[in-house]
PATORGU-80853 format. One line per field, with one value per residue: residue in three letters; x, y negated, z negated of N, C-alpha, C in turn. Coordinates in pm, whole numbers. Each point is the difference from the previous one (the first is absolute). Example, Ala and Ser with C-alpha at 12.3 -4.5 7.8 and 13.67 -1.06 7.14 Angstrom:
<pts>
code: c(ALA SER) $
n_px: c(1319 -35) $
n_py: c(569 -105) $
n_pz: c(-780 72) $
ca_px: c(-89 82) $
ca_py: c(-119 -119) $
ca_pz: c(0 -6) $
c_px: c(90 -77) $
c_py: c(-120 -109) $
c_pz: c(0 -73) $
</pts>
This chain:
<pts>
code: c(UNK UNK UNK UNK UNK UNK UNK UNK UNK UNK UNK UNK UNK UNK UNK UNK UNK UNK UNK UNK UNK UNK UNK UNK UNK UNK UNK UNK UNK UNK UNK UNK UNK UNK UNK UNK UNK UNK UNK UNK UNK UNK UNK UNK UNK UNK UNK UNK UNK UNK UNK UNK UNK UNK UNK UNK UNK UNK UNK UNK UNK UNK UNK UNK UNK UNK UNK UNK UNK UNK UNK UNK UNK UNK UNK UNK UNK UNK UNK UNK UNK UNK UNK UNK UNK UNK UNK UNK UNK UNK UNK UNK UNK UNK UNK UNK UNK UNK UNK UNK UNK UNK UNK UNK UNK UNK UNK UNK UNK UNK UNK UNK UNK UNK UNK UNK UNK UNK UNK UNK UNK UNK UNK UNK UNK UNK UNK UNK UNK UNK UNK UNK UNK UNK UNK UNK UNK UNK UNK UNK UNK UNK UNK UNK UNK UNK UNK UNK UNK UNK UNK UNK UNK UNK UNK UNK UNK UNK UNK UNK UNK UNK UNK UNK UNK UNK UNK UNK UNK UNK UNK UNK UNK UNK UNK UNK UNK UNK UNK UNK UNK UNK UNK UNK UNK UNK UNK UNK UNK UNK UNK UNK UNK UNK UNK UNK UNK UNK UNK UNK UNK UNK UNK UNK UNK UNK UNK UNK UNK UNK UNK UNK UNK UNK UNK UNK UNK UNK UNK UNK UNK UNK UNK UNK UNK UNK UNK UNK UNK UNK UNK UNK UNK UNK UNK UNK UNK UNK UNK UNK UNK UNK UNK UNK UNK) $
n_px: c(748 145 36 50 -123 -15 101 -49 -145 72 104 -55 -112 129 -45 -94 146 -11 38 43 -152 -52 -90 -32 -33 -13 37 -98 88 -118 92 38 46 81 66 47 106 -41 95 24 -31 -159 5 -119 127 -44 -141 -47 -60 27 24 96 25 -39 1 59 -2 72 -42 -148 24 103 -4 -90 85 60 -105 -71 118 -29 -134 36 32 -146 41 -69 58 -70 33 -55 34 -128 8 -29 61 44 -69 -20 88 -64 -138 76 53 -155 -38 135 -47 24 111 -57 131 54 6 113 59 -32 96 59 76 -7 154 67 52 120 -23 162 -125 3 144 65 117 -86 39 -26 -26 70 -67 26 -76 81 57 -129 47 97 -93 -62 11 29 -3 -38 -4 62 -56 -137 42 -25 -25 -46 -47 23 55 -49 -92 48 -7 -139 -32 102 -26 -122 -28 -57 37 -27 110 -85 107 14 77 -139 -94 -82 -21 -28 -97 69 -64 45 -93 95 -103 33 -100 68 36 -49 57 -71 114 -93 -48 16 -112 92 90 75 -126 -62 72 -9 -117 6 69 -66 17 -92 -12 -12 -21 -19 -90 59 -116 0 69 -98 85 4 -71 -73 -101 -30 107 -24 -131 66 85 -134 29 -56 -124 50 4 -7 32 -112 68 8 -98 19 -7 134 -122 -46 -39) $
n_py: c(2251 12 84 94 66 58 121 102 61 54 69 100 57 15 99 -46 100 -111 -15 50 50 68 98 21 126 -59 122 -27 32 -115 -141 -60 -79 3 -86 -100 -58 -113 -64 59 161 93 110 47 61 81 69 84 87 111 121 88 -161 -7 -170 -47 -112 108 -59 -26 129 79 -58 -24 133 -12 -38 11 96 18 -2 63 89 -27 -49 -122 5 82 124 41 64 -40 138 -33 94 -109 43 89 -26 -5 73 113 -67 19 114 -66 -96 141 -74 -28 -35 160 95 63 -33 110 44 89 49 55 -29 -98 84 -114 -74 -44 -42 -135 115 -65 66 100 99 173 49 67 10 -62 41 39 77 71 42 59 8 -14 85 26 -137 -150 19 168 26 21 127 148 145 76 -114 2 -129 16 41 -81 -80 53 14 -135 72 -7 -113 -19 -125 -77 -124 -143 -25 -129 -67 -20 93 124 64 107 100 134 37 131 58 94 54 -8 -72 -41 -3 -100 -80 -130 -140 69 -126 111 -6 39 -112 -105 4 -17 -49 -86 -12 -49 -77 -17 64 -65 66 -20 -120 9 -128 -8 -59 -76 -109 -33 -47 179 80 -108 39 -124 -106 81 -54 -121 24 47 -94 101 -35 52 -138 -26 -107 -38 -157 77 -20 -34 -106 51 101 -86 120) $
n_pz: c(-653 61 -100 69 23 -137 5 149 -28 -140 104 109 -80 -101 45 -76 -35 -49 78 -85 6 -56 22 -138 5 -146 -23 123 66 31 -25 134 -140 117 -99 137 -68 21 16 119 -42 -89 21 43 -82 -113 11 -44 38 -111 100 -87 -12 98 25 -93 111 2 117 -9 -126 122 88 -70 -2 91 30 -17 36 117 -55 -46 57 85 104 43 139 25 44 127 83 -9 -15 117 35 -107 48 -73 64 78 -31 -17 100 58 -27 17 130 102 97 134 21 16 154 -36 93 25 55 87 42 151 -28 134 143 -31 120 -35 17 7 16 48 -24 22 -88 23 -105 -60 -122 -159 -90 -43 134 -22 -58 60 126 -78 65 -160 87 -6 104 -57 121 -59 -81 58 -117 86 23 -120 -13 -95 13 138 -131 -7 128 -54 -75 -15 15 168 130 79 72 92 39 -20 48 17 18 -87 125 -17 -99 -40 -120 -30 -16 47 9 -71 66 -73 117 78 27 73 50 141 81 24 -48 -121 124 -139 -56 97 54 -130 1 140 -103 -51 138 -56 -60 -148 -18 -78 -1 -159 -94 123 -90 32 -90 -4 97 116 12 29 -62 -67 17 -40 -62 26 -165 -69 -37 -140 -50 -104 -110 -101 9 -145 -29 -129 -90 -102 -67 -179 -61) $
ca_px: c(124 64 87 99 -59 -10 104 32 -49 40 147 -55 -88 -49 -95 15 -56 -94 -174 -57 -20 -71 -167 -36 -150 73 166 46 52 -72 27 122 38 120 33 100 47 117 -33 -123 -71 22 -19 -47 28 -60 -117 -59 -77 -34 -169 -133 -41 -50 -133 -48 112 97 71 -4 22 125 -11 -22 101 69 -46 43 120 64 -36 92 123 48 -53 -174 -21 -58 -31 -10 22 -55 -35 -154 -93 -4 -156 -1 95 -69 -122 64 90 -97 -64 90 34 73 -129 84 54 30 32 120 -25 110 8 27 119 91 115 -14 130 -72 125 10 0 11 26 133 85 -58 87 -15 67 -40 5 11 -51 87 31 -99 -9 103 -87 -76 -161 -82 -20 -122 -67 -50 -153 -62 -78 -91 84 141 69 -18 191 30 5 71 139 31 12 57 139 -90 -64 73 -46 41 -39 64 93 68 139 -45 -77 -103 -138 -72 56 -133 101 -41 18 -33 -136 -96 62 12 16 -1 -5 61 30 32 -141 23 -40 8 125 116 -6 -62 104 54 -66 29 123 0 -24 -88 -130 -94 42 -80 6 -131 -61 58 -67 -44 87 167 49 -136 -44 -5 182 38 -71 35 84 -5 -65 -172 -56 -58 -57 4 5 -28 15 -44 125 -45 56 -9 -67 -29 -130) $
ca_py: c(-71 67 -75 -127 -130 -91 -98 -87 -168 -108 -90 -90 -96 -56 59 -36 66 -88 -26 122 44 142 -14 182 77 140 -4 31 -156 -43 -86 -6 -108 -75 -149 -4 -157 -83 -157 -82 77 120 60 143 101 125 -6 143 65 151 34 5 -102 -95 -50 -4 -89 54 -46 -170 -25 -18 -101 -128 23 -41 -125 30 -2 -85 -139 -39 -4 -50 -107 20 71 152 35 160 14 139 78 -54 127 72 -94 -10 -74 -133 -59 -65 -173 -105 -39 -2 -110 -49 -98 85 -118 24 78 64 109 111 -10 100 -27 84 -49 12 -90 -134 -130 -114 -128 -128 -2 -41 -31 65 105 55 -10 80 -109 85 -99 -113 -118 -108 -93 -97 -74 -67 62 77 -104 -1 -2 120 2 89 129 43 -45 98 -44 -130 -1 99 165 -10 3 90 90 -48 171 72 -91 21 -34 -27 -89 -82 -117 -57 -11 -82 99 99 -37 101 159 125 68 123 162 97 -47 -160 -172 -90 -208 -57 -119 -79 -109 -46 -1 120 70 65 117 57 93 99 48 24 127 100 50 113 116 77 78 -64 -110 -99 -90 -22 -85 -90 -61 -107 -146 46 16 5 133 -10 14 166 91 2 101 114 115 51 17 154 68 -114 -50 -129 -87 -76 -147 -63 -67 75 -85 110 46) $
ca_pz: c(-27 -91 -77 171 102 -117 -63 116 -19 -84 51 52 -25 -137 -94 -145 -76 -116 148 17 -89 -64 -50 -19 -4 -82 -19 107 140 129 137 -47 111 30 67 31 -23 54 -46 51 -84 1 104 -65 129 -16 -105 26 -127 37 102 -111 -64 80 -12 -134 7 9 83 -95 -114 34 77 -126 -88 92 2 -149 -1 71 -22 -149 35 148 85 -14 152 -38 154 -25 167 24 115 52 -11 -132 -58 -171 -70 30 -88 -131 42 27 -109 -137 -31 135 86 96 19 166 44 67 149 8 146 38 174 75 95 76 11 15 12 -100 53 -34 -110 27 -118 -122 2 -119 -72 -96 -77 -90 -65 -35 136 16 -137 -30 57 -49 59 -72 -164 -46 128 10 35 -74 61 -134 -126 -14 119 -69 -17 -106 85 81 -27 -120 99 93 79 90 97 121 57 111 46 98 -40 114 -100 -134 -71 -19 80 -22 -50 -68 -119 9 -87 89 57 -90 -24 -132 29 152 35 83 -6 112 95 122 32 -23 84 -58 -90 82 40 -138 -71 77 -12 -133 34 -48 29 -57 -91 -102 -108 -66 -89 34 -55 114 -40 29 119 36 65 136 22 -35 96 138 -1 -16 -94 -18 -124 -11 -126 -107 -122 -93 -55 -105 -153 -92 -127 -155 -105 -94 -16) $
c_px: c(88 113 99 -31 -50 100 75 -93 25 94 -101 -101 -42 -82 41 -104 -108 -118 -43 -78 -74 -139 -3 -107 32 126 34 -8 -109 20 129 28 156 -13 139 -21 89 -16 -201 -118 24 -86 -68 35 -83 -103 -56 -100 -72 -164 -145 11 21 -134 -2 131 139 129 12 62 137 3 -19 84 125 -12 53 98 49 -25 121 141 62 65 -137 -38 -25 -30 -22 -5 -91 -54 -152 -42 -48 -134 14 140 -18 -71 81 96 -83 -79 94 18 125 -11 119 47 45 -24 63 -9 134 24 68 70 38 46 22 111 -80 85 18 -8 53 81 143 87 -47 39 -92 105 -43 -49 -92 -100 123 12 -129 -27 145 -7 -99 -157 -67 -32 -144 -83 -47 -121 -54 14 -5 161 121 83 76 162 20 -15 128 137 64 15 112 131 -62 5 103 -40 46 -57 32 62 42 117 -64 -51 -48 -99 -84 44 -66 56 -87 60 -44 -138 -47 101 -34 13 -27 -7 74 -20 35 -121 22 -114 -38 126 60 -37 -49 166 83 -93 37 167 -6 9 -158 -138 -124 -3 -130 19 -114 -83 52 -128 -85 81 144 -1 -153 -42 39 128 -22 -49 100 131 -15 -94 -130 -2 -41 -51 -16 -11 -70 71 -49 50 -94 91 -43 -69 -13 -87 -86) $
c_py: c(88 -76 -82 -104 -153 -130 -115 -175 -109 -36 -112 -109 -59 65 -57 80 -15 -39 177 96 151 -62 143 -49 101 0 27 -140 37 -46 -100 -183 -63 -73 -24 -172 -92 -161 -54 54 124 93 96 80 108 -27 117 31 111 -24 -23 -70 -114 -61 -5 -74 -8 -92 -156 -51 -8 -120 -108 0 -85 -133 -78 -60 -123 -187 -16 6 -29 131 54 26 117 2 143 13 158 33 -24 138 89 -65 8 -119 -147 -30 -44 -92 -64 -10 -11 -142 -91 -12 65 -118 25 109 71 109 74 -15 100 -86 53 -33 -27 -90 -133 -79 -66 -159 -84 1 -48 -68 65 126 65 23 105 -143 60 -82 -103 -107 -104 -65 -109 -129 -59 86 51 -99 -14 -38 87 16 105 105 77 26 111 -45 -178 -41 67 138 9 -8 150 118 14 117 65 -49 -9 -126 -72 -136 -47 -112 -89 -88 -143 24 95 -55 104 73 54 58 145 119 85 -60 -143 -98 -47 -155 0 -141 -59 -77 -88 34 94 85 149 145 40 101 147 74 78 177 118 76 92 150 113 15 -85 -98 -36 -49 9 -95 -91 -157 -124 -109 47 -39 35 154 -22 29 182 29 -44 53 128 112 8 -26 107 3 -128 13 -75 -22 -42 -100 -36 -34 72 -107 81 58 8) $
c_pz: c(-88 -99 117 2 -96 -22 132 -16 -96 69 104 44 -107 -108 -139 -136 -109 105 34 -101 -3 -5 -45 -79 -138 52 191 80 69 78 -66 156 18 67 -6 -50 76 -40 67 -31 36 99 -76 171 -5 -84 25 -175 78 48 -162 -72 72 -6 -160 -84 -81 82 -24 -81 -15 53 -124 -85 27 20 -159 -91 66 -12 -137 81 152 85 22 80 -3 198 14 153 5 188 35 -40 -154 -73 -119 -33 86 -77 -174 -11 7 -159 -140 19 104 89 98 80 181 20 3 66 33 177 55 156 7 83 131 23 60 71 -31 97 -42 -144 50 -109 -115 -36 -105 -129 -159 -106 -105 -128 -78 77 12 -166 21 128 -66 35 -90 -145 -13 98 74 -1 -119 44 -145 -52 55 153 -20 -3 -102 22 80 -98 -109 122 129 42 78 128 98 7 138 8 116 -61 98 -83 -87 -115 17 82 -61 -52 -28 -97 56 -125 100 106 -72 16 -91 14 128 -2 119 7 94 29 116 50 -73 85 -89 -134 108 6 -121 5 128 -5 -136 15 -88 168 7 -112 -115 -97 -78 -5 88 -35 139 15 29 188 54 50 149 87 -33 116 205 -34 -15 -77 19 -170 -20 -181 -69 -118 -7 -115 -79 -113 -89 -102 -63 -79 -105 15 -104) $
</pts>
């Protein structure tokens, strides 16, 4: 992580400097934890500790720290979206006291032109996270997903963000928010089959499309898998309540 890229996650994912801390060893840095904050809780975005002090709970002792903290000052929601493939940082979520609540599954698509069936009176259309906030699509009915795909991510990213919808002169039938290759939003609001987002992602002109951490409660495997995508990776879903120590 570079200083950039630092200061990119306090805009956009909140990073909260006070949810962040040092472990040294004598006067040298071992390991080091960021957490990102929000009303509903905190996020351990980053946890690491050097190759040569590992196993001599270093990582715990960050983690209780935090905890910690957080039982005095809230919010008490503590989460961590780790990589299936990082064993050492699994066994230390499992053995600190967190419980693995979902999945999140990464997905990968490759485009295909599509016909627009059973879509009559329906029009594409550019459309923008505002446009779907000033619709009502980003209130409190916003399906779960993980944290950097969240209305808040989306609103702290919203210059970035492309996206495309179907409209018919009543409402937002469907859309997709996008960053270059990454989708950042997909939703639909029409029983179709899945024609009008198929059609949405075949207009993006990419190559190749993915989504992250996609949460089981955001958009089924099954609906991805008949539009298309492949599973190519995952997150566990972790959580626990800040307590003292």
């Amino acid at each position: 992580m570079t200083p950039v890229t630092f200061k990119r996650s306090i805009r956009d994912l909140q990073v909260w400097c006070s949810s962040c801390m040092v472990a040294f060893s004598g006067p040298d840095p071992i390991g080091v934890l960021i957490g990102a904050k929000r009303t509903s809780g905190t996020l351990i975005h980053r946890i690491a500790v050097h190759p040569d002090h590992r196993r001599q709970g270093h990582g715990r002792h960050l983690l209780d720290s935090l905890s910690s903290k957080l039982a005095i000052l809230g919010p008490p929601r503590i989460v961590a979206e780790v990589p299936e493939t990082f064993a050492a940082a699994l066994g230390l979520f499992g053995a600190s006291g967190y419980v693995q609540e979902a999945l999140l599954t990464d997905y990968v698509f490759e485009p295909e032109d599509r016909a627009m069936t059973g879509m009559q009176g329906a029009f594409v259309i550019p459309v923008s996270v505002d446009d779907l906030a000033a619709n009502g699509l980003l209130g409190e009915d916003y399906p779960p997903t993980c944290w950097e795909r969240s209305v808040e991510t989306l609103a702290a990213r919203k210059e970035e963000i492309e996206g495309r919808a179907v409209a018919s002169d009543e409402q937002i039938e469907a859309y997709i928010l996008y960053i270059e290759d990454e989708i950042v939003a997909i939703r639909t609001f029409v029983e179709d089959g899945g024609a009008r987002l198929g059609h949405l992602l075949s207009q993006t002109g990419m190559r190749v499309l993915r989504i992250s951490r996609v949460h089981p409660a955001e958009i089924s495997t099954q609906f991805l898998e008949t539009l298309g995508f492949q599973a190519a990776g995952g997150h566990r879903l972790y959580a626990a309540t800040a307590r003292s120590n």
